[in-house]
C-alpha positions, -999 to +999 in steps of 0.1 A: +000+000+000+027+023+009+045+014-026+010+020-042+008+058-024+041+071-032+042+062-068+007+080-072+016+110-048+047+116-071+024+114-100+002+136-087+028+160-079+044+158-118+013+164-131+002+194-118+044+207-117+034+198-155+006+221-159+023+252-142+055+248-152+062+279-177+068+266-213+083+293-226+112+285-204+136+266-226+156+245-204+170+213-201+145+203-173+115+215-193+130+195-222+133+165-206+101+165-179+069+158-208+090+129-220+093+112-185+061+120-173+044+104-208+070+074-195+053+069-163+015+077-179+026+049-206+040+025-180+000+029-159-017+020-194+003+001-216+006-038-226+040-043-220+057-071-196+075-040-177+041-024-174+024-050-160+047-058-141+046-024-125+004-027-125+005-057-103+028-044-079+003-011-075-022-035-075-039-020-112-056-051-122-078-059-154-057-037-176-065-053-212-084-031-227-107-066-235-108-072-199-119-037-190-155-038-196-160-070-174-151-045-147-174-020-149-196-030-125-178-047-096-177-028-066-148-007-053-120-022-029-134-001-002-146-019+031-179+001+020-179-019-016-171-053+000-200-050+030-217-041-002-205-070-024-212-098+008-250-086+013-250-086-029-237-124-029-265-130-001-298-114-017-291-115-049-325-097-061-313-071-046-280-046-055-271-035-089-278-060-110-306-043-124-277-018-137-274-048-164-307-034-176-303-001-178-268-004-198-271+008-238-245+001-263-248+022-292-215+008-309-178+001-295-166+035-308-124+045-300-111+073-317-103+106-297-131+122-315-136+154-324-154+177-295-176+209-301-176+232-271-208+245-285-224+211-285-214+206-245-226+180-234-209+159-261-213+122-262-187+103-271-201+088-297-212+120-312-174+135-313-163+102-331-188+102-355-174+142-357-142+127-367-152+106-392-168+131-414-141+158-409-119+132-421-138+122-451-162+154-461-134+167-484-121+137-508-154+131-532-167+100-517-198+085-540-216+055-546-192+046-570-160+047-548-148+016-533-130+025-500-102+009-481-105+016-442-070+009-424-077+006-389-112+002-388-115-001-349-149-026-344-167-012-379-189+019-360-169+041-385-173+022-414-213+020-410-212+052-406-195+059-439-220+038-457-246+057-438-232+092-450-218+085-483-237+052-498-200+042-512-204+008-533-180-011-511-160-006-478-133-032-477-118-026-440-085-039-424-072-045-389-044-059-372-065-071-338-086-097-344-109-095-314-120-061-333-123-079-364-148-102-349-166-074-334-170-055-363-182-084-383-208-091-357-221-052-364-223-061-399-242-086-395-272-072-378-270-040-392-286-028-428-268-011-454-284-012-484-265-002-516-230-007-492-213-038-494-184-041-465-155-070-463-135-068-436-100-085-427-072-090-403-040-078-425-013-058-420-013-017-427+021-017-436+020-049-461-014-038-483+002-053-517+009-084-500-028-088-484-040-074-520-020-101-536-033-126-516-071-119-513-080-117-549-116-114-540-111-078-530-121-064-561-143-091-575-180-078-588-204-093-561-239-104-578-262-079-578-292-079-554-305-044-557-312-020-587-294+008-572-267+022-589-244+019-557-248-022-554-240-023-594-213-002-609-185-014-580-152-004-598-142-036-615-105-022-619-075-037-590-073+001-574-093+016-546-111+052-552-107+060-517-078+053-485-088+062-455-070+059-420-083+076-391-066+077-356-046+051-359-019+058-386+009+067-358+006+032-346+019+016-383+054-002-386+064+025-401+036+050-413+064+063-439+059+023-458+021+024-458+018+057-469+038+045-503+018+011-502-016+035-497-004+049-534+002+017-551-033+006-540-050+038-548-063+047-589-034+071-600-037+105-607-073+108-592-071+082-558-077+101-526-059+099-493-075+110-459-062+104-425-064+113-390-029+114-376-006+123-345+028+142-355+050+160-333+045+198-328+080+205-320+114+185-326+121+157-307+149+159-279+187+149-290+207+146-262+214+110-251+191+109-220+167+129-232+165+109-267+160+073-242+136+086-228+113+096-260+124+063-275+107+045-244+080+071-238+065+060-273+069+023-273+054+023-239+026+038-261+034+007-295+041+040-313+071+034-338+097+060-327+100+064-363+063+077-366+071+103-347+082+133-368+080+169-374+051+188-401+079+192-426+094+158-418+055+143-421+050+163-456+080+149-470+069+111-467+039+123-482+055+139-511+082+108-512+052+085-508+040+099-546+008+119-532+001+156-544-026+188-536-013+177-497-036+195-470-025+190-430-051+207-407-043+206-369-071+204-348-057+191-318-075+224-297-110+201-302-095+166-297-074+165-269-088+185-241-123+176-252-115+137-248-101+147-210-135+168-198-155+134-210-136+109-193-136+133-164-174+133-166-175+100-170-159+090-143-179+113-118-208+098-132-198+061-127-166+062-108-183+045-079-192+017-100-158+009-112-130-008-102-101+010-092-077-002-114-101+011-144-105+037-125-071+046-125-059+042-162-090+062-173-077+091-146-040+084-160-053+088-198-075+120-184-046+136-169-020+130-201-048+142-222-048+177-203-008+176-204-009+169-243-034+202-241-016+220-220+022+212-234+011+217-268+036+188-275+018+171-297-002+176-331-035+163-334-037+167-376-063+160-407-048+149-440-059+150-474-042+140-503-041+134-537-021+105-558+000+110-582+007+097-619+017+062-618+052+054-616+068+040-642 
């Protein structure tokens, strides 16, 4: 316990050091504090063997994210929440098992959304929805494009595509299966007519290879509607349409699927739209100062790599082949926005959780406000164009 209180009283006391601290100040301690205080946020949330290792000493249990919402409703570790849990195990009609009831899942959303201040309160699913169409409003989607989503999370954004757009086909890829089976069960009950969706576990950074060997990407599916959408599916071996959004940072490396995202797009009129985390100001150099960035991010299973500069990022565009490049930071409506809902949230259920969910959520919440704060980061909207083919 006394482990468990120290590491969280120095926590405590970095973040709110972190939030006063003076960042116009350029010293080597202002340098070098965001980069180990993002190491000891990454180390309370991450999937790492250090990290858990570190969680089960502070006694932060249930930390896969697939683990998380079994949690939800246990009781705290209080004395309080176990006299409550004993008279719960002995009259069982009685409690909060009604709470199962009351519970509505309208979709398995995770991207950091995009939050309106005028719209306060905001639900979450509302700000990633906000996202989506930011992302995609500007690159001509139609019911003839055929789209490739990279990173489709559990499908919400790729229904919601098909809602907005009507596209004649959404093929989707993810790297995590359990999402993958997720989002295929959201396809299956829900109806999209005009909109057919294929989803996949492959590789971001290997999209000729999973091209290559799922033929069936691009096949003409029999038609089962007179609508134009369900008929005139681009018969060609190129997507109209790549899209990646919030999770481009995370590739191994972003710089190779961005030139894989041009050889899979129709040259000279393909278009590119991403939602993407860069850095806002060069990373450190010195020896220490570098570790520590290196570890900060794969903490976070960011390549180090991914992390780069807005000149740096344009040129991997422009190497990549694309052209008519726009970057749009928004991070002033993403970061701080995510923080005041998770802040809500937790006032609203916090009693219901169990500490060590209700720990990471506070960890995320607090780095969130950093990020706002620090101005470390950018938050960023791309749209792009691809170039002639290359010979």
């Amino acid at each position: 316990m006394n482990t468990r209180f120290g590491f969280f009283l120095v926590l405590v006391v970095s973040l709110t050091l972190s939030t006063v601290y003076p960042a116009e100040q350029k010293s080597r301690f202002e340098s070098l504090f965001p980069v180990l205080l993002g190491f000891l946020l990454g180390l309370l949330v991450a999937e790492t063997p250090l990290a858990s290792r570190l969680q089960e000493l502070l006694g932060l249990s249930s930390r896969h994210p697939d683990k998380v919402g079994l949690d939800i409703l246990h009781s705290q570790g209080s004395s309080e929440g176990k006299n409550a849990k004993s008279q719960l195990d002995q009259k069982v009609m009685y409690g909060l098992q009604h709470a199962f009831l009351n519970l509505e899942v309208t979709g398995w959303w995770f991207n950091m959304g995009l939050w309106d201040e005028e719209k306060k309160p905001m639900r979450f699913q509302d700000a990633c929805k906000a996202l989506v169409e930011k992302v995609t409003s500007k690159i001509g989607i139609n019911q003839q494009s055929h789209i490739l989503d990279v990173g489709f999370g559990c499908g919400d954004q790729d229904v919601y595509m098909a809602e907005l757009y009507q596209p004649a086909r959404i093929t989707g890829i993810t790297i995590e299966p359990i999402q993958h089976h997720a989002a295929q069960e959201l396809i299956k009950r829900t109806k999209l007519p005009g909109t057919e969706i294929q989803l996949y576990v492959a590789d971001a950074s290997k999209l000729p290879e999973f091209l290559e060997s799922t033929p069936t990407v691009f096949s003409k599916r029999p038609s089962t509607s007179s609508t134009p959408s369900a008929t005139s599916i681009t018969t060609g071996q190129h997507f109209t349409h790549v899209v990646s959004i919030d999770s481009a940072y995370h590739y191994n490396t972003r710089a190779q699927f961005l030139k894989n995202a041009l050889k899979v797009l129709q040259p000279e009129t393909g278009r590119l739209a991403m939602a993407d985390m860069i850095l806002a100001r060069p990373a450190p150099t010195s020896g220490l100062g570098r570790s520590i960035f290196e570890a900060v991010f794969k903490a976070m299973e960011v390549p180090v790599e991914n992390m780069k500069t807005m000149e740096e990022y344009k040129q991997d565009l422009v190497n990549a082949g694309f052209v008519d490049i726009e970057i749009e930071c928004i991070e002033d409506r993403v970061f701080s926005g995510l923080a005041g809902y998770i802040e809500n949230q937790m006032g609203r259920l916090g009693g219901l959780v169990k500490p060590g969910v209700n720990w990471t959520y506070w960890a995320l919440c607090k780095g969130l406000w950093w990020l706002d704060r620090s101005k470390w980061l950018h938050f960023v909207v791309v749209a792009a164009r691809s170039g002639p083919a290359s010979q």
